[in-house]
N, C-alpha and C positions, 0 to 999 in steps of 0.2 A: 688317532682319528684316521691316517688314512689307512693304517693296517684294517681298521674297521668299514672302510670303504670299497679297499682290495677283496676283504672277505665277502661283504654285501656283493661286490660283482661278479666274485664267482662261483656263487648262487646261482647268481640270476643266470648267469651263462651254465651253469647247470641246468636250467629248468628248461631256458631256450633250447638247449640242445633236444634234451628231453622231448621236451614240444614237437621241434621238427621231426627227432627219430619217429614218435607215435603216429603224425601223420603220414609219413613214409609207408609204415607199416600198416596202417588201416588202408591206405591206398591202392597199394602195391602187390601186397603179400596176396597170393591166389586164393582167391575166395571172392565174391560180391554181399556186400553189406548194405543194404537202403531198407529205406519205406516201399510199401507198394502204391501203388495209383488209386487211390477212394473216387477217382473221376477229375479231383481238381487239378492235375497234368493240363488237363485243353486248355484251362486260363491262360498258360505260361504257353505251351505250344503253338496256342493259334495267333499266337502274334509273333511269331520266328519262323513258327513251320518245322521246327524239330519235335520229334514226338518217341515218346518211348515205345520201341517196337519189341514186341511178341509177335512171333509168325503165324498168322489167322486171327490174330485177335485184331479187332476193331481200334485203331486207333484213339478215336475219342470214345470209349468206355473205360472204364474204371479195370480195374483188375486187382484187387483187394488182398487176394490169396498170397501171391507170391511178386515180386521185384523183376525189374527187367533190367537185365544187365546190358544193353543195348540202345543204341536215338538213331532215329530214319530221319533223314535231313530230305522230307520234300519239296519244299519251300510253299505248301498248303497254309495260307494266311485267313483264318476267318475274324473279320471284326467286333462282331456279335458275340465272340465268346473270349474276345480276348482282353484281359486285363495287362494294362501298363504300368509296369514299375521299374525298379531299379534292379530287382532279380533277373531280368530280362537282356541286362549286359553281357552277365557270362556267356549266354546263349548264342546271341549275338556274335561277341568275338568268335566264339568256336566257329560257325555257320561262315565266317570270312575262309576260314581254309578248308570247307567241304565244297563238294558239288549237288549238286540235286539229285536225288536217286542213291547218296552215300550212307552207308549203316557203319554208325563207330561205336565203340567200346563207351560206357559214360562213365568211366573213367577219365575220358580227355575232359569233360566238362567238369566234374571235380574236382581234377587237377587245377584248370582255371579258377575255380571259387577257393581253392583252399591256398593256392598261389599269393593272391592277392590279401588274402586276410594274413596271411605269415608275413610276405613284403611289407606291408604298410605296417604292422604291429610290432615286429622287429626295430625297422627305421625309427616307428618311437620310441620302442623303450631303449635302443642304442646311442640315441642321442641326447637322452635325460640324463638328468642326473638322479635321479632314484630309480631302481633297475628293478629292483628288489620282489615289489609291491606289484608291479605290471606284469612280470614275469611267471610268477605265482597264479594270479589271474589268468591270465594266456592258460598256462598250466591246466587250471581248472577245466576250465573251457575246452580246451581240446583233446581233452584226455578221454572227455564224457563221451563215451560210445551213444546213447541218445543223441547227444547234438551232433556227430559227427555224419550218423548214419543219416542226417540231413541232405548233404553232401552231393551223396547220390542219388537227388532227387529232383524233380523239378517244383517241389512244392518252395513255395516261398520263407520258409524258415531261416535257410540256414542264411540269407543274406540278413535277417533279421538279427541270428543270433551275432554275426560279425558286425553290420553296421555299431552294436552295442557294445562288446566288445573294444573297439575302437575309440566309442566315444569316452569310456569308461580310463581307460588308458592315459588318451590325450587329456582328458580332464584332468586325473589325475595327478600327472606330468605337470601340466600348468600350473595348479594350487599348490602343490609342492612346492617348486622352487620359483622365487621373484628370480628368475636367470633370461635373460635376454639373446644368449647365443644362441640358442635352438629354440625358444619356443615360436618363433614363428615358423619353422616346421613343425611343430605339433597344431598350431594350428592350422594350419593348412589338412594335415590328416584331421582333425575336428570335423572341419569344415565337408570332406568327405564322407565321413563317420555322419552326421547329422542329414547330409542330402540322400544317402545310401537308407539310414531307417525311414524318414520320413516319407522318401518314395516307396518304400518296400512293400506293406500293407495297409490298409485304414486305421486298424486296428492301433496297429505301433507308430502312428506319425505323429497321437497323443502325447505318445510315452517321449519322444524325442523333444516335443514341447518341456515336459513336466524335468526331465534331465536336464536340459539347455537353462532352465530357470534357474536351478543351483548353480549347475556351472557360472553362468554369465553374473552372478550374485557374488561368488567369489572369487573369481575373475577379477571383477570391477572393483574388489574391496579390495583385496590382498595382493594382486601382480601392476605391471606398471601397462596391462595391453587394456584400456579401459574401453579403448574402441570397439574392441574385440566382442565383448560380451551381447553390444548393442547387433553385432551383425550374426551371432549366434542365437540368438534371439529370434531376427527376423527371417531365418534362412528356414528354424523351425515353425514358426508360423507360417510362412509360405507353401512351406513343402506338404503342409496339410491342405488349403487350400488347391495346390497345384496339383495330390495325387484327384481331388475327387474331381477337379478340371479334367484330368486326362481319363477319366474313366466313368464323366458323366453316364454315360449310355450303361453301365452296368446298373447305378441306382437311381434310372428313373422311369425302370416301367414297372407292370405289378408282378413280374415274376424274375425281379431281382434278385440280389442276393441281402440285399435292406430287409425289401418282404419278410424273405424267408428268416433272415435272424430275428427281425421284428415279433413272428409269429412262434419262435422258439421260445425267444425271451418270456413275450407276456404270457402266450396262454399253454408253455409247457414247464416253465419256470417256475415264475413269481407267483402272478393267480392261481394257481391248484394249492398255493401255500395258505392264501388269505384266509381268517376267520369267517372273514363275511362277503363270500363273492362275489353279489350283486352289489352291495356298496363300493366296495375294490372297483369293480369295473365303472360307477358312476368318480369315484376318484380320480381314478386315469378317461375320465372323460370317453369312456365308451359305453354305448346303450345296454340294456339289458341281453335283448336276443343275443351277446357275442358271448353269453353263459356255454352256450353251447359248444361252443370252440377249447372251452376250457381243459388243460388236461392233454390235447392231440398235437403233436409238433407237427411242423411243416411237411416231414418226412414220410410221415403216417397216411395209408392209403382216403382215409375218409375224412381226412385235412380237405374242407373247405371254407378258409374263416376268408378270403380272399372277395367270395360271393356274401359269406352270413353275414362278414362284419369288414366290411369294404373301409370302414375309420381307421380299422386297426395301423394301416398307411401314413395315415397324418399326426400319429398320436407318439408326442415326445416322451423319450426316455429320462427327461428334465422332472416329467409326472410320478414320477416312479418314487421320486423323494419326498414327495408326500404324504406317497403309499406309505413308506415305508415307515415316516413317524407315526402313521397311525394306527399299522400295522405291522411289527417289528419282526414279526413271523416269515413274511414275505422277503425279508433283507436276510434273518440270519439262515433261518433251513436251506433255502438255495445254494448259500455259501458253503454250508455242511456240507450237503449232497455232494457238490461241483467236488470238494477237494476227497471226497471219495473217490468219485470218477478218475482223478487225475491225480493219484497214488503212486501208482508207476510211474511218472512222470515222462511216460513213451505211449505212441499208440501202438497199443496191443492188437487193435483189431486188424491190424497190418501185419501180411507177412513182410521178412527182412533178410529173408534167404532164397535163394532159387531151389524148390524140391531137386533132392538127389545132390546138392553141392555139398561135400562133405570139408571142403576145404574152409569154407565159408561157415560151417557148423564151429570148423574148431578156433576161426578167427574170431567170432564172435562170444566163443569161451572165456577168448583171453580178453578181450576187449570187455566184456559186464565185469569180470572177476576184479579187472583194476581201476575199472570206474570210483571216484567217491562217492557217488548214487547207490552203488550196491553195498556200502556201510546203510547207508539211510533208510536202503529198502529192510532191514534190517532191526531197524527202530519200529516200535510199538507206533501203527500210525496213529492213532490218539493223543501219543506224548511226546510226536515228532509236530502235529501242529498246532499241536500247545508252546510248545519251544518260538515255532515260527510267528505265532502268533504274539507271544513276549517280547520277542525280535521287533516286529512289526510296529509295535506298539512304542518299543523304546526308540525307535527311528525318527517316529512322531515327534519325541523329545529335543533329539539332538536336532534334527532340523529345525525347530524351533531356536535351539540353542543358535544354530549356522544362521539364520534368519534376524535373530536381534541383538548377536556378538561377535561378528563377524571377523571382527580383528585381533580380538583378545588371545585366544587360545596361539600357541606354536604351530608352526608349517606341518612338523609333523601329526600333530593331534589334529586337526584341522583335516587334513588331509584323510585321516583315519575317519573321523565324523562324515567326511565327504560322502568316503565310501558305505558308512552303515547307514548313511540317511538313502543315497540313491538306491540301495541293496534294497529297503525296506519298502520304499516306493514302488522298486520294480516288483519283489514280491505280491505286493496288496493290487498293484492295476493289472498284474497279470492275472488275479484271483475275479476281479472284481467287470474288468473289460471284459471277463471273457465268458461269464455266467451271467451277465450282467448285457452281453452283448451278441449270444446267441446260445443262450440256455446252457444245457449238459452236453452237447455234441462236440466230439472232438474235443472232450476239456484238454487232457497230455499237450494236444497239437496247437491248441488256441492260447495257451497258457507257458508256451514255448520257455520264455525265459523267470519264470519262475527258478527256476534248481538256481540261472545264473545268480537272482537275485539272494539267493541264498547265503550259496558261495562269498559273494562280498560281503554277506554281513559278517561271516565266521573268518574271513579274510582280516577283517577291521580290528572283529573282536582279537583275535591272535596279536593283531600288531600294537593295537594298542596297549594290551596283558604286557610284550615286549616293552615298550615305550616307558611305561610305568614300573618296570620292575631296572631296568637301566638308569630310571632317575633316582631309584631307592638304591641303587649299588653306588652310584656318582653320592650320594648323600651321606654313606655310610664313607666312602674315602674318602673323601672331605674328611667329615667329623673323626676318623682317625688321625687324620695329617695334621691336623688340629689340636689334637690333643698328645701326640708326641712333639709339633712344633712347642707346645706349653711345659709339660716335662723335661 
């Protein structure tokens, strides 16, 4: 056992290491790798006043083509356009050692986000006692040139994709082992890990609900921190409440960003699906004339469903489930469509290199080449989400199973169930939030942790394949030892 211990760790100290070399080298090595600016930059800037600078280019306009390897720290604060979260930290700190008028590399800002998710994710898995499983994951995660190329961005993802990361981890860690040395540093990183997604986006402060619900479920079954659970709980219900407290003023006038997803969803989504339009729109309790809305997204020059059909503001996405029993068309083609769009699992319509950086051309070689994405982009996408969708489906299962046996199964199966139930969860909300919560736009970007959610299913499925082929070998020495102690 502990020769199988020793081994187990130095794995995992393989992988760590691993880990940090790849972000070294994404970081480091000459070349700049990001997203460009689609315009969502000023959310994040106009509440720091650092802003991604291109030389003539407008500050708060979008610039889509190409990356800026560059932030102009003017300390330009507008409140009207600025959304508060928890991505708003890194910024922050960086802004403590500039001066007004300074242009730096955004590289230093990277370096802070990608600091902090290595420190705190390391500390966990160093001080557990299963290295193994967390280390792997880490792996995953930051190997993925998609999520990395977050990094160097100002969009809010890539605190998304670590606040989860984190959570995943610490949870982990906790259901694993009933061990009282360390887990209250992990949870203490939990405890970060959950205020970090929940403030991050709207979008994600669900998903840190619907994770924290497992968790704090087996938490309270299976460890002896039974308090714990109750304040992981309420940290994730607050923090939803508390992001839309801090960012009232975004969703509540009519050219919000509520609006504008609103008018995605219903009348460039769902309704263009329905058999019977007019009915559909008396389902979702909107009058006939917003027929004419049908079909045009928000984005669209001759989008005026604001003036046609001024309801479309009041009208719950609660309605929708309605629709959808009585129109099942409306539920499943959208979903079709969406995971067309979000194939790639990257926004493509971004550029992620600066024209003419040849260095940055061949960094980015090596970075898709050893992605596990570029296995997948490689599967037949038809019988890639067939797969995911079998996934998904059996996640339903086992959580069920985590739900009403809470006890029965061993630490480590348990722990394996943990991860393919939360994997499958995060798969389907990221499918379902995000088509479901502002049409076909940006699916790759809105759909962020889908790949992660993946990854932990196939993570689960491997370990548990392990688990059970370890008890069939423990079964077979036995029943040898057995039958020569008889002879």
């Amino acid at each position: 056992m502990v020769s199988s211990l020793k081994n187990r760790n130095l794995i995992s100290g393989f992988f760590l290491t691993l880990t940090a070399f790849y972000c070294l080298f994404f970081l480091y090595k000459p070349g700049f790798i990001g997203y460009a600016n689609n315009y969502d930059f000023v959310r994040h800037s106009s509440c720091i006043g650092l802003w991604s600078y291109i030389p003539g280019h407008p500050k708060k306009s979008g610039h889509a083509s190409s990356p800026s390897a560059q932030l102009l720290y003017d300390g330009d604060i507008s409140k009207d356009y600025c959304l508060r979260s928890s991505d708003n930290v890194s910024s922050y700190i960086l802004t403590r050692f500039l001066s007004v008028g300074d242009i730096v590399s955004f590289i230093n800002l990277s370096s802070i986000k990608l600091f902090f998710l290595l420190a705190l994710s390391f500390l966990a898995i160093l001080t557990s006692t299963a290295r193994l499983v967390p280390s792997i994951f880490l792996f995953s995660i930051l190997s993925e040139g998609i999520y990395l190329a977050y990094a160097n961005t100002l969009y809010g993802e890539f605190s998304v994709i670590s606040a989860f990361t984190l959570i995943i981890i610490c949870s982990y860690n906790l259901i694993h082992k009933n061990n009282r040395k360390y887990s209250t540093l992990q949870i203490a990183i939990l405890i970060i890990g959950i205020i970090w997604l929940g403030l991050s986006k709207q979008q994600w402060s669900y998903l840190t609900l619907l994770l924290l619900c497992i968790t704090s479920w087996l938490v309270y079954h299976r460890t002896l921190f039974k308090k714990s659970a109750f304040i992981f709980l309420f940290l994730s219900l607050a923090s939803i409440f508390t992001f839309q407290f801090m960012n009232k003023h975004n969703f509540d006038n009519e050219k919000s960003i509520s609006s504008a997803n609103k008018i995605n969803t219903f009348f460039f989504a769902v309704l263009p699906e329905a058999t019977d339009k007019i009915q559909a729109l008396k389902v979702l309790g909107l009058p006939e004339h917003c027929n004419v809305d049908i079909g045009i997204s928000w984005y669209h020059p001759e989008q005026n469903a604001l003036n046609n059909c001024p309801e479309i503001q009041k009208v719950s996405r609660a309605r929708l489930l309605k629709l959808f029993i009585q129109d099942s068309a409306t539920f499943f083609i959208p979903i079709k469509k969406f995971t067309e769009e979000m194939r790639l699992f990257y926004p493509d319509y971004l550029g992620v290199t600066i024209p003419g950086d040849t260095n940055a051309l061949k960094k980015l070689n090596y970075v898709t080449r050893f992605s596990l994405s570029n296995i997948i982009f490689k599967i037949e996408s038809s019988v890639f989400f067939t797969i995911v969708f079998i996934l998904f489906i059996a996640s339903i299962a086992t959580g069920l199973f985590l739900l009403f046996v809470p006890k029965k199964p061993s630490l480590d199966l348990t722990s394996n169930l943990y991860l393919f139930t939360t994997g499958g969860i995060t798969v389907g909300y990221s499918i379902l939030s995000s088509v479901f919560g502002d049409g076909y736009f940006e699916a790759a970007k809105h759909s962020v942790l889908f790949l992660g959610g993946v990854y932990l299913q196939l993570i689960a499925v491997l370990f548990t394949i392990i688990l059970y082929i370890k008890k069939i070998i423990k079964y077979k020495n036995k029943t040898n030892k057995n039958l020569i102690n008889t002879n």
